[in-house]
N, C-alpha and C positions, 0 to 999 in steps of 0.2 A: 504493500500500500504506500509508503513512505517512498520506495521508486519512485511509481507511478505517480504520487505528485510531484516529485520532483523532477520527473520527466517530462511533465507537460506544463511545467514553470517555467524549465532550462527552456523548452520550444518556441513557449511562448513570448521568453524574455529574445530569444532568436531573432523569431517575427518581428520582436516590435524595435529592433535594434535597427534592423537591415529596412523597416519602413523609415524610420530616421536619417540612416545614413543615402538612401537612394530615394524612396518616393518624395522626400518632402523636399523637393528643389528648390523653398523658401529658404531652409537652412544651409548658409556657405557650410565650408570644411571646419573651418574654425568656428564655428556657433554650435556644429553637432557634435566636434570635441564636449565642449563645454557641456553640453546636456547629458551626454552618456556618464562624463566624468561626477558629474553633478548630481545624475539619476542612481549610478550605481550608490554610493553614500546613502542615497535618499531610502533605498530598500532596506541596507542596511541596518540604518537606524531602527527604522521601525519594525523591524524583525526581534530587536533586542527590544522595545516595550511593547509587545505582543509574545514573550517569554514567558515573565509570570502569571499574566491569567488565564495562561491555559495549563499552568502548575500547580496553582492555588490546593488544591484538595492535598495534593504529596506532601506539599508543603506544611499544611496546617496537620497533619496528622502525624509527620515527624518530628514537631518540634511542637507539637501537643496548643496548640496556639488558638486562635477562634477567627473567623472572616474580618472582623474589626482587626486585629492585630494585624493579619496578611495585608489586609485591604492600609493599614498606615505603613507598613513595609512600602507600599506601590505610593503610596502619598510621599513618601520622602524622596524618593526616587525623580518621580514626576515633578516634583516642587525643585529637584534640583535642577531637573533637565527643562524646565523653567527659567528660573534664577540666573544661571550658568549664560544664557542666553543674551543677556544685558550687555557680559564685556566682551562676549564672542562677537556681537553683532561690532563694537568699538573695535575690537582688536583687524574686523573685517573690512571695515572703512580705513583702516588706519595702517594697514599690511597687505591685502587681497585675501580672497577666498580658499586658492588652491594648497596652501601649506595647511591651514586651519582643518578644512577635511581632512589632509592627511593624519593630523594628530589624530582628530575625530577618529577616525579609524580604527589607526593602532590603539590610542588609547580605552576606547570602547572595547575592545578585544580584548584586551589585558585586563580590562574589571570582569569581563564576563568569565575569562579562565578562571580567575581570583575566587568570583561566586561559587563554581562547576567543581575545586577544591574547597569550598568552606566546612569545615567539621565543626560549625554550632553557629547561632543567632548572631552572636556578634561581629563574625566574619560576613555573615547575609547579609546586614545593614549595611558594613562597611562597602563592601563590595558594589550593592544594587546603589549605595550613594554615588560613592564613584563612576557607576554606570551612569546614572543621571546626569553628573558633569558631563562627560567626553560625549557625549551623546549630544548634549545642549549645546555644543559648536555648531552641529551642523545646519539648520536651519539658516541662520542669519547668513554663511556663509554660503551655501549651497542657492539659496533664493537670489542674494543678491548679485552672485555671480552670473545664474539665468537674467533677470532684471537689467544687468548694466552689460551683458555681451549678447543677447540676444533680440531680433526686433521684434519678431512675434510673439510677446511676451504671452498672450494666455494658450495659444498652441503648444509653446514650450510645457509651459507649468503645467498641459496637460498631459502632456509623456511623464514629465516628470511626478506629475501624482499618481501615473499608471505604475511608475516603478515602484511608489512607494507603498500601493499595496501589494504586489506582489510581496513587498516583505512582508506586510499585514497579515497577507493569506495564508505564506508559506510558515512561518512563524507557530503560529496554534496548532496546526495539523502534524508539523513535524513534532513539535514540542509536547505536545497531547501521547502520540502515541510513543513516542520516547518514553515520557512517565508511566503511560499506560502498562507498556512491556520492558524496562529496563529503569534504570535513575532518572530521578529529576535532574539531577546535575549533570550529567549527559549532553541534555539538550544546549545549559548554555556553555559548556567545553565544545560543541559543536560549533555555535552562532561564532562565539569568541576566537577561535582557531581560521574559518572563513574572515572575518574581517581582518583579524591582525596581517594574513598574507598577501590580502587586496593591498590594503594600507600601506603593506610594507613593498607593493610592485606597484602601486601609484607613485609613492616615494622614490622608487629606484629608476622606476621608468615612466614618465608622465606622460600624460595623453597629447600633451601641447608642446611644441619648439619653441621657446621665446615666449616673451608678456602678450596675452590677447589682448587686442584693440579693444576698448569702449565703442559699442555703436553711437552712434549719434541722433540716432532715432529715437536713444532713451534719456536724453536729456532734455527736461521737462523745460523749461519756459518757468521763471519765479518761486518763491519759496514753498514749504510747505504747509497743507490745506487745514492748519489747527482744529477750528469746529468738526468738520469732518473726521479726523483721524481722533481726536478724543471720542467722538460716537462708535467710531469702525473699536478700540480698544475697547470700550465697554462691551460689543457685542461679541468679541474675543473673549471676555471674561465667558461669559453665558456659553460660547460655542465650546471653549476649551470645558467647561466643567462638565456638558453634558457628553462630548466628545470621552475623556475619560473615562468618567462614570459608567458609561454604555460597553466600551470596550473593555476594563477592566472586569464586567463579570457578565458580555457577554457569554462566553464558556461557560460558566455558572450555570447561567440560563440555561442556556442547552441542554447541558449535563442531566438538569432535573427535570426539565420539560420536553424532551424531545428520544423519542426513541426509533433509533433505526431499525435494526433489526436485533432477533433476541441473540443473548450471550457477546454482543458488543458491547465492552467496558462502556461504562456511560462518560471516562473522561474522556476517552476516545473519539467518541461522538461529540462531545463538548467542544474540541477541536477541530474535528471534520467541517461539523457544520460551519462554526465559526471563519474557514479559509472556506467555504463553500459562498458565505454570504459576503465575504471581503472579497473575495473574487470578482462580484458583481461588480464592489464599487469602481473597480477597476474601466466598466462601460461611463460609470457616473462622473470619472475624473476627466475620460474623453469629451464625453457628453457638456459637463462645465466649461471646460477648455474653449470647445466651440462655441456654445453661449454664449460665450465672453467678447468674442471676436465679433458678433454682429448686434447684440442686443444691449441696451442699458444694464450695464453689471449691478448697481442696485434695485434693478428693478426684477433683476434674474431671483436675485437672493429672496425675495420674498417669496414666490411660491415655494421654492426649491427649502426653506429651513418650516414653510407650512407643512408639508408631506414631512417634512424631517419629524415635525412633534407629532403630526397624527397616527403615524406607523409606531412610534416610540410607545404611546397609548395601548394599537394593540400588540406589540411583544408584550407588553404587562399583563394583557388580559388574554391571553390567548395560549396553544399550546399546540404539540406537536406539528403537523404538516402548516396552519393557518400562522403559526409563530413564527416557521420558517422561511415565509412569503412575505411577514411584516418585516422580518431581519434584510429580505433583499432588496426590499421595498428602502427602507431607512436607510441602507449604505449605499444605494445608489445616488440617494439626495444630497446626504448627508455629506459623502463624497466630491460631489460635481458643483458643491459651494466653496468648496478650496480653492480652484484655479480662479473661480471667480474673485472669491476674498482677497486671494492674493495678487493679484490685477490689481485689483481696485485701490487695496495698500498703496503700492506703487505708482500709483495715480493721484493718491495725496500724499506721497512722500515727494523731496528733491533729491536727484540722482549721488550727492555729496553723502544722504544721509541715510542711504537706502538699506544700507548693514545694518545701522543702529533701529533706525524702524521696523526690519522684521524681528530685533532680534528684543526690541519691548514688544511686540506683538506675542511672540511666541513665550518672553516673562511674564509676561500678563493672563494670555489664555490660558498656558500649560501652566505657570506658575502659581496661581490661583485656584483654576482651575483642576489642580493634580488633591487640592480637598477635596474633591469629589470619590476618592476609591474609598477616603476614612468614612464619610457619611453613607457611603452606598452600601459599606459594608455593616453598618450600626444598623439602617434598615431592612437589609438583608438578615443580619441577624436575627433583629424585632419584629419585622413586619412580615418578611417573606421577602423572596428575589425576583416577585414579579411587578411586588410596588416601588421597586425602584428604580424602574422605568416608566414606573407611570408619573411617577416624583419631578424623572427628567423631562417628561414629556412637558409637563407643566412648567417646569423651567425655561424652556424654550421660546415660551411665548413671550415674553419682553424681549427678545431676540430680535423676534418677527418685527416688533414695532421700531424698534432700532432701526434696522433693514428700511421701513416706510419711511423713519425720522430723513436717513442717510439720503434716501432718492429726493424727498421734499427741498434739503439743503442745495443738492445739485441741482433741483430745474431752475430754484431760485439764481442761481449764483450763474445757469447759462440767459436767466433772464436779464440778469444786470448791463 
């Protein structure tokens, strides 16, 4: 089984390389460098926080712990890979991109071996913190590398969110049935061992000859859009906490609500499904991408985060085959507001500042938003695992109004 997704991930990832480097005759040589270079990192990352929640159960049964414990393990982690975010984005306006992944990389590997050996809790912590740092370079660097060498920015940021589920997808499935049938720690002496070698042959051997040119197409015209960019972070707050939340015990969900077939471990399944429904968003990140390109991006987001809370509603109430429709349903939305979001960023940032904008965008959402595994695992606890998506569902909705706020400001300001 563990092959076989991996064989149709390796395929996949194939495909969408060779449409990059050949179909898409928008991108020079040097622009599709940059996206592959930019894309691979992007998998990676999120491969390493889509680790623990498909481990959760080995985990809290080893170290005799409860989903509130696990669930603040994922909150520190997240809060770091957050936080971390603020000087990465500084260090990325202030140095370039391409070195900053590389550490990203290697050092992301080396926490994960670090976890994959830990013999007690307080090596977990330390470890899964440290994964939080090295992890948290990448966004600010990786975005705003796309951003300032790229001119098709939301086509880009659509491949580039294609890659990053793939780590999404591949992530829980491999890591699910690893615990299922062998260790937990397995899995991330796995992820960690794949990165550290990228890392270390980005490093040796780089994708690019010399410094890439800035496009000129992405240099905006005057400073940047204050009222706007303070609404777009608040609704980072809201998207980063429900974003979390959802992904962290997707699996869960599964695990207890969903059965494939009989005598399949149920965390197995918890997995499966989980890289079953991330899979989708994979269409969703394309699907956003082009959105982007022809339609008002604030006015995209509102439907696209409406479906995002109505589906969230029925994963809570819902179960088996109907749960599983609501999970592909959400990630395809859920997903295809990313290339948008992140356009749009970049559309109220200036090109001087475009590091440091993604990379409070990403302290803010993820950093805030990483309290979202400690409460979701409190009402998980308390309540059950399926009001905790009805919890986020609800959350969502000052989202939505944001999203209105955002486009209201724009017409005004093309009115002026």
């Amino acid at each position: 089984m563990i092959i076989g997704r991996r064989f149709f991930l390796h395929k996949y990832m194939k495909t969408l390389i060779e449409d990059i480097e050949v179909n898409d005759k928008k991108l020079n040589p040097g622009e599709r460098r940059a996206l592959i270079f930019a894309s691979t990192g992007h998998a990676l990352v999120h491969s390493f926080m889509l680790i623990l929640p498909a481990v959760l159960i080995p985990i809290m049964n080893e170290f005799s712990i409860s989903a509130t414990e696990v669930g603040f393990i994922g909150t520190l982690s997240y809060l770091m890979f957050g936080l971390g975010a603020i000087p990465s984005g500084w260090l990325t306006d202030k140095y370039g991109s391409r070195g900053l992944v590389v550490i990203c990389l290697i050092g992301s590997g080396a926490s994960s071996l670090f976890i994959g050996f830990s013999t007690g809790l307080a090596m977990l912590y330390g470890g899964m913190i440290s994964l939080g740092l090295f992890t948290s370079i990448y966004h600010p660097a990786g975005l705003a590398m796309i951003s300032r060498r790229i001119r098709n920015i939301p086509r880009a940021l659509g491949y580039h969110g294609i890659f990053g589920n793939v780590g999404l997808a591949g992530a829980p499935v491999v890591s699910g049935l690893i615990a299922s049938y062998g260790e937990w720690r397995d899995a991330y002496l796995l992820f960690g061992t794949i990165s550290l070698l990228i890392g270390i042959y980005f490093y040796l051997k780089p994708l690019t000859k010399g410094k890439l040119e800035e496009n000129e197409a992405n240099h905006r015209e005057g400073g940047t859009l204050f009222p706007e960019l303070i609404i777009f972070y608040l609704s980072s707050i809201i998207f980063g906490f429900v974003y979390r939340g959802t992904l962290t015990f997707m699996p869960y969900l599964f695990t207890h609500k969903v059965t494939l077939w009989e005598g399949l471990d149920p965390i197995a399944v918890g997995g499966m499904v989980t890289t079953a429904a991330l899979l989708t968003g994979m269409f969703g990140q394309w699907l956003g991408g082009r959105a982007a390109e022809r339609y008002s991006l604030t006015l995209t987001l509102i439907p696209l985060w409406t479906i995002v809370s109505i589906s969230l509603m029925f994963m809570g109430m819902t179960a088996q085959y109907l749960l599983v429709i609501s999970a592909f349903i959400f990630t395809i939305f859920i997903f295809g507001g990313q290339p948008v979001g992140n356009t749009l960023l970049a559309s109220y940032s200036s090109l001087k500042s475009r590091g440091k904008g993604y990379g409070m965008n990403i302290a803010i959402g993820f950093g805030i938003g990483s309290f979202s595994a400690t409460l979701s695992g409190y009402i998980a606890e308390k309540y059950g695992i399926g009001e905790v998506f009805i919890f986020l569902s609800i959350i969502m909705i000052p989202g939505i109004l944001l999203a209105f706020w955002m486009h209201l400001l724009g017409r005004k300001r093309a009115a002026i």
